[in-house]
N, C-alpha and C positions, 0 to 999 in steps of 0.2 A: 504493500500500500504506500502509493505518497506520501511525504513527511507532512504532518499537518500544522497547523499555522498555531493553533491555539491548543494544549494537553488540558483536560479535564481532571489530572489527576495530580497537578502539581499548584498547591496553591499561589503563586507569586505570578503565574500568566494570567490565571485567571483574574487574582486582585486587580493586575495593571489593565484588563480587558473594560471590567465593571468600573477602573475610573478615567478608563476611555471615553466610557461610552454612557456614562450614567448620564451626563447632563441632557438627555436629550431621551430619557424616561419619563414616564408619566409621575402623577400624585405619588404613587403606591409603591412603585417599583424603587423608584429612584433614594427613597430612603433609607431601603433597606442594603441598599447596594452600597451608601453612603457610612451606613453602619457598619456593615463587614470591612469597609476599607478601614476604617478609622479604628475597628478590635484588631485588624491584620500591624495595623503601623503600631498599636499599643501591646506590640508581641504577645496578643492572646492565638491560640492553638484553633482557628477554625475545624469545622468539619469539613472534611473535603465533597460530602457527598449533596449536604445542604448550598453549599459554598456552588458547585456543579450546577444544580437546579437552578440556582438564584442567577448564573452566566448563562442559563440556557432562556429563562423567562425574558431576561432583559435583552438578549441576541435577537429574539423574534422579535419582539415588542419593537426597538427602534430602528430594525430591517428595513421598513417602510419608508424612512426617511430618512434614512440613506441611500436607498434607491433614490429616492425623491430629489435628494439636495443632488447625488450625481448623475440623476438627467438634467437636472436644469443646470448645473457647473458645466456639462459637459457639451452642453449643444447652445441654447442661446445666453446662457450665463455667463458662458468661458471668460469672456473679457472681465464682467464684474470682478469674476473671483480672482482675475489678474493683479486687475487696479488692487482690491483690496489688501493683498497679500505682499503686493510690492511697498504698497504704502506702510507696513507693517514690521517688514524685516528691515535688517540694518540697511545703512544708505550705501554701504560695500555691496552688499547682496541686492539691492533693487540695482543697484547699477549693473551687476552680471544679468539678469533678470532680462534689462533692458535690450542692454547687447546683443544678449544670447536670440532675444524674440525680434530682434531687426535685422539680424544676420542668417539667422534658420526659418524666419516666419511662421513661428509655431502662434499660434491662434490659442491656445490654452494650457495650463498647467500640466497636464496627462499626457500633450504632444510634445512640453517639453521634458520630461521625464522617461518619454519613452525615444526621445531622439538618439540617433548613435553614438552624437558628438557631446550628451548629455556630460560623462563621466568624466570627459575631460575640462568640460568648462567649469566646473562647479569642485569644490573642495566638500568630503563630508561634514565638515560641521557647516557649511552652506544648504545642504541639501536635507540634514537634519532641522536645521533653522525653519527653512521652509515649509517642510511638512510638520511641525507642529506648528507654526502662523497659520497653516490652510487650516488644519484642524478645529483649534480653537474659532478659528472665522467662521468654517463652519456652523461649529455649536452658537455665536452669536450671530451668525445671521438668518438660521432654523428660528430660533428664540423671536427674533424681531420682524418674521415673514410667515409665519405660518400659517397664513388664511389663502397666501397666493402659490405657497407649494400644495395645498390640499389635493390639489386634481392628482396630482402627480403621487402623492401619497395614498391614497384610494386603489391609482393604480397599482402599486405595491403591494397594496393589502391583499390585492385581488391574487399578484404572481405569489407572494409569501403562501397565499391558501393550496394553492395548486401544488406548491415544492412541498408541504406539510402532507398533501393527499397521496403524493407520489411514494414519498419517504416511507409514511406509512404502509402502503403496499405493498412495496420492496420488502420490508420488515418481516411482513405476514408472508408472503412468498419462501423467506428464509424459514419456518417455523416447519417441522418435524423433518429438515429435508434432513441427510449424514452430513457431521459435522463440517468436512473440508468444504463442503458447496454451501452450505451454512454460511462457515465464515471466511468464503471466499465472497458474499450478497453481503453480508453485514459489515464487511470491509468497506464494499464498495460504497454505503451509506454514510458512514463514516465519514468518509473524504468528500460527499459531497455534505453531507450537514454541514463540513468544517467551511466548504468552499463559500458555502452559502449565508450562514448564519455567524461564521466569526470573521470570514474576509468579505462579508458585503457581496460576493459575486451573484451578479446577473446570469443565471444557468439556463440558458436556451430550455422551454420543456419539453421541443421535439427532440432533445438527447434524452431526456429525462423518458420519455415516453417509447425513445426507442430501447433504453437499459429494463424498461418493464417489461416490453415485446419479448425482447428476447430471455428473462429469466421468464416470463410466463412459460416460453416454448420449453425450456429447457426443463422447468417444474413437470410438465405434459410429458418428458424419456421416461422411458424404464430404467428402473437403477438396477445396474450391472451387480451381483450378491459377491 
């Protein structure tokens, strides 16, 4: 299996995940998330299984707008979230910033990260800089716009339901098969709950819909004794 982005069994990724991401949980979620951070920094012993649960509620929950905030960053946003993040990093860094997007003609943060010439122009603690500026911007501009991301967050809710329908499928597909094809399906869940719900990815669901096809077919062999 893929190495996965976020381990459920170690508490310190998790912690660092829940204070990723908590400010952009609801009433309910967001305090409790805020409490485990705050027993984790005052060296009490969480449980790692409560601790799991409470990473997994708050991964679905602010899904949605993440999706959300990176369609609209990614298509007619791009520029906002330029200006904003240039105006934020140091004046060294908005200057490479600048450079770098009149020289390559990247249109967006994602085009310049994902450029060739990305590595060389930028120093890591410049690229570190950046992506927590985007971050945090992020979180303050969800906060201060959230009536005109709505559409865009609906939509989300809508694909978030469908990857929960799929997953769960998968699941049930895996249930009385021998164990190698077991958890050779429960692997494969695995890596995408991780793909989905702790890196934000967008997962096409005609892949999704074709990894069901074909464990259904193969549920339908005869198992060889």
């Amino acid at each position: 299996m893929e190495e996965l982005s976020l381990s459920l069994k170690n508490r310190l990724p998790m912690v660092d995940f829940l204070a990723e991401w908590s400010g952009f949980a609801g009433p309910e979620t967001r305090p409790k998330a805020e409490a485990l951070i705050q027993a984790y920094d005052d060296g009490q012993e969480l449980d790692k299984t409560a601790l799991a649960e409470l990473v997994i509620e708050l991964a679905k929950e602010v899904w949605p707008i993440r999706f959300a905030l990176h369609r609209f960053f990614g298509e007619e946003g791009a520029l906002i979230e330029w200006d904003m993040v240039e105006k934020a990093v140091r004046r060294s860094t908005a200057h490479l910033m600048e450079r770098f997007k009149r020289s390559t003609r990247c249109r967006s943060l994602d085009e310049m990260f994902k450029h060739e010439d990305f590595d060389q122009a930028f120093r890591q603690e410049e690229k570190n800089e950046i992506e927590s500026v985007r971050h945090h911007l992020l979180e303050s501009y969800w906060a201060s716009h959230p009536s005109s991301l709505q559409p865009l967050i609906e939509e989300g809710r809508s694909l978030l339901s469908g990857y929960e329908e799929r997953l769960e499928e998968l699941k049930k597909i895996a249930e009385g098969w021998p164990s190698l094809l077991a958890e050779e399906l429960l692997s494969k869940v695995k890596s995408l709950e991780d793909r989905i719900y702790f890196k934000g990815e967008n997962v096409s669901l005609e892949i999704m819909d074709g990894e069901l096809a074909y464990y259904r077919e193969q549920k339908e062999l005869p198992i060889e004794e």
